[in-house]
N, C-alpha and C positions, 0 to 999 in steps of 0.2 A: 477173288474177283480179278479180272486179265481186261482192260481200255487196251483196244489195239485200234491203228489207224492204218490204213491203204491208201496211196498217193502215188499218181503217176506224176512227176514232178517238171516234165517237157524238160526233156535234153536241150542244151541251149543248141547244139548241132542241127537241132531238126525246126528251132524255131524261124520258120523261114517268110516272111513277108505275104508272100501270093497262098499259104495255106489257111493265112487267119483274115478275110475281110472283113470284120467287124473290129478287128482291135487295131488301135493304132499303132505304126510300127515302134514308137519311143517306147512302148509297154512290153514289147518282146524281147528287149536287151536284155540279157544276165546281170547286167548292171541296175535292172528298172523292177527285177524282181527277185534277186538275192535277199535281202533284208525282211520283205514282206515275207515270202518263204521261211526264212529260217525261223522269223518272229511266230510263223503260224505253226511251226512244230512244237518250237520251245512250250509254247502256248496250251500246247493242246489236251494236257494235262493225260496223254495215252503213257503206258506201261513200254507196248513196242509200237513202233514204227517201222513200217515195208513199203521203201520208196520203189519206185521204177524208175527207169530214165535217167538214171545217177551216173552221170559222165566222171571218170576218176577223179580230176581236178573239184570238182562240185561235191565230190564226197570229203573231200578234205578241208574245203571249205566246211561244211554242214559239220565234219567231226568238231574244228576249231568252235564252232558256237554252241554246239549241243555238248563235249562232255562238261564245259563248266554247269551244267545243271542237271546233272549225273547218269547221261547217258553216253553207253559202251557202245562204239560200230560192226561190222560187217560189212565185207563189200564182195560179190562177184562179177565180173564184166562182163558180160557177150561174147563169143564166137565170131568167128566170120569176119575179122575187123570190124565188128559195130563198135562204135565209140563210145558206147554206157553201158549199165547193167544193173542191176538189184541190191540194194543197200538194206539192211534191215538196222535198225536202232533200238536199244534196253535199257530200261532203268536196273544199272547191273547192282543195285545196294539192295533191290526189289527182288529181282530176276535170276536168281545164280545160273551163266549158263556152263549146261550140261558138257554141251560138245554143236560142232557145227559143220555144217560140207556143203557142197554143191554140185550141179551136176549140169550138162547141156544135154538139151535134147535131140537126139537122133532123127526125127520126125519122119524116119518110116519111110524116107523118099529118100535111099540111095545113099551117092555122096553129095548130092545139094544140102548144106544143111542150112537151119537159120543163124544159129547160134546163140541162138533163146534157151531160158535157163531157169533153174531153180535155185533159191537159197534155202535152205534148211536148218533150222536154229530147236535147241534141244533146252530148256528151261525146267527149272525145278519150281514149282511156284505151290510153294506151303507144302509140299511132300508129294504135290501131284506131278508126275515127270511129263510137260507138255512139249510138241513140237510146231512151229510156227514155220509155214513155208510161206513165201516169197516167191511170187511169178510175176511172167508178163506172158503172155499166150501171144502168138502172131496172128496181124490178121490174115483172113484169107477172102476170097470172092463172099458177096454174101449169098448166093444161091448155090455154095460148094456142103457137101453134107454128108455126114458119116467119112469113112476114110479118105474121100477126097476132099476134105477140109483138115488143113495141117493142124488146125485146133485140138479136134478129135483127135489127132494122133496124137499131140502133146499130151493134153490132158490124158488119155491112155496109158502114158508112158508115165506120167507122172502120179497115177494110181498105182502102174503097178511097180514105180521105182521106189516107191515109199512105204510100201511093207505094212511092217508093225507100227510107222509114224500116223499113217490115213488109218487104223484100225483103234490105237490107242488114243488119248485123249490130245488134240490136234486141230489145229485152225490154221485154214490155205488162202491167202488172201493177195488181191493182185488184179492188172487190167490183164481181160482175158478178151477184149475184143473182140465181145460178141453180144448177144441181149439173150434174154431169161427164157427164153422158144427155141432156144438153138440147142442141136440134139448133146453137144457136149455137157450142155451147163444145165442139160437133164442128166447127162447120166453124173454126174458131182451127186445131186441129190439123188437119183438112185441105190447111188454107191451107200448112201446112208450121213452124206453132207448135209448138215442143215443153212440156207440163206440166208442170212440176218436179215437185210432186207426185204425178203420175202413178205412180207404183211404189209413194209412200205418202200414198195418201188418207186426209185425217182430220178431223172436222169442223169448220170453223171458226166456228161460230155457233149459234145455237139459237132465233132470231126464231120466232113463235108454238108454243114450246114443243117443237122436235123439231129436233135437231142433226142439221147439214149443212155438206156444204163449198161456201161461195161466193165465198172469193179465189181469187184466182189468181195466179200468175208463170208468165208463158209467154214463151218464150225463141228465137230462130232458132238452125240449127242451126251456128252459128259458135262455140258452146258446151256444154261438159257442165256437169251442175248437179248438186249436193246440195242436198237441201233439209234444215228444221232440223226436227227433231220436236218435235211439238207437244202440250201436256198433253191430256189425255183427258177428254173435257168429252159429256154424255146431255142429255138432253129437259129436265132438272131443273135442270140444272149452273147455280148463280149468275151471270150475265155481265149488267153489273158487278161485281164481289166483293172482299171485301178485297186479294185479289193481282192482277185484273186489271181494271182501269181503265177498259174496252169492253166494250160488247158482241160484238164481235169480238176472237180470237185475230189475233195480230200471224205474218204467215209470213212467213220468209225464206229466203233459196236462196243459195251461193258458185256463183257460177257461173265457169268455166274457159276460155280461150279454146282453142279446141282447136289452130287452127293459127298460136301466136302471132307477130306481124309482130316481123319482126327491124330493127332500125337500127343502123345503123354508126354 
């Protein structure tokens, strides 16, 4: 059994006043929502955790409160002088890891690039050799489609930079910045990704005031999943707010191994 959780955790860089009108500004501080945050990972009783949004400073924080309760870090930054980047967290007494890397993405457009990125984390969990990727997808126009959406070309690259990881037993999880129609986050499931969510869609965000779902856990099929339900958040709904510390809903899934490796 693998509890993994996806969390875009809003850069404090980006939380800026004029993007959130429903929240009040004293709830956007780093300061108004460090404690709640790290309270709700500690909490969360998941195996791995795959932040987005993890400003350096923020991840050294998060490391100071999470290993007393026996989780190992990961961190890559962004490209492009962006200020954050992808944090992945393990229960390393659970989790022995393998090996790990990362990688930014090229995105097909020249030399503009984003400097969005992958984290790639290699786990042994009970004899099964799993790989846990860590994204953030950028966004792009929402009527841009097939190669003229940087998406598509992310996710492209990030199929075909992962090899033997996307084909062997493997779960990709991360805000991808798009909703479950968009030709990328068909071809994921094409490719032979399974949605956790897929049976229950719900939305995980509400960025310019209309709630959608843009995380994801997508999983091969060497497992079943549950996913966790998730509060019921409209166009309006506070994020940040007193109970939730992002602007992102945090999802996670237990996922099962269907045909577990036995040892002697």
């Amino acid at each position: 059994m693998l509890r993994i959780m996806s969390y875009n955790i809003l850069a404090p860089s980006y939380a800026k006043p004029e993007r959130y009108p429903f929240t009040e500004r004293r709830l956007l501080a780093w300061e108004a929502r460090r404690d709640r945050l790290a309270a709700r990972l500690m909490t969360s009783e998941a195996d791995v955790l795959c932040l987005q949004e993890v400003e350096p400073w923020v991840y050294q924080y998060l490391q100071v409160r999470l290993e007393p309760v026996g989780y190992q870090g990961l961190y890559a930054q962004k490209g492009q002088r962006r200020p954050e980047g992808s944090a992945t967290f393990y229960l390393a007494e659970r989790l022995p890891l393998v090996e790990s890397r990362s990688f930014q993405y090229r995105d097909g457009a020249g030399d503009c690039l984003s400097g969005h990125l992958a984290l790639i984390a290699r786990f042994d969990l009970g004899g099964l050799p799993v790989s846990v990727i860590n994204t953030h997808i950028r966004w792009d126009e929402p009527d841009a489609c097939g190669l003229s959406h940087i998406g598509y070309r992310q996710v492209s690259e990030l199929l075909e930079h992962c090899g033997s990881d996307c084909t062997a037993a493997a779960v990709v999880c991360g805000d991808f910045n798009a909703e479950s129609d968009k030709d990328f986050i068909r071809r994921m499931v094409s490719t032979g990704f399974i949605d956790a969510y897929a049976g229950a869609p719900q939305p995980t965000a509400n960025s310019e005031c209309r709630a959608k779902r843009i995380d994801y856990i997508f999983h091969t099929a060497q497992f079943d999943s549950e996913p966790m339900p998730l509060p019921q958040i409209d166009d309006e709904t506070p994020l940040p707010s007193e109970t939730e510390p992002s602007d992102h809903l945090p999802i996670r899934a237990t996922l099962t191994i269907r045909n577990p490796v036995r040892t002697s």
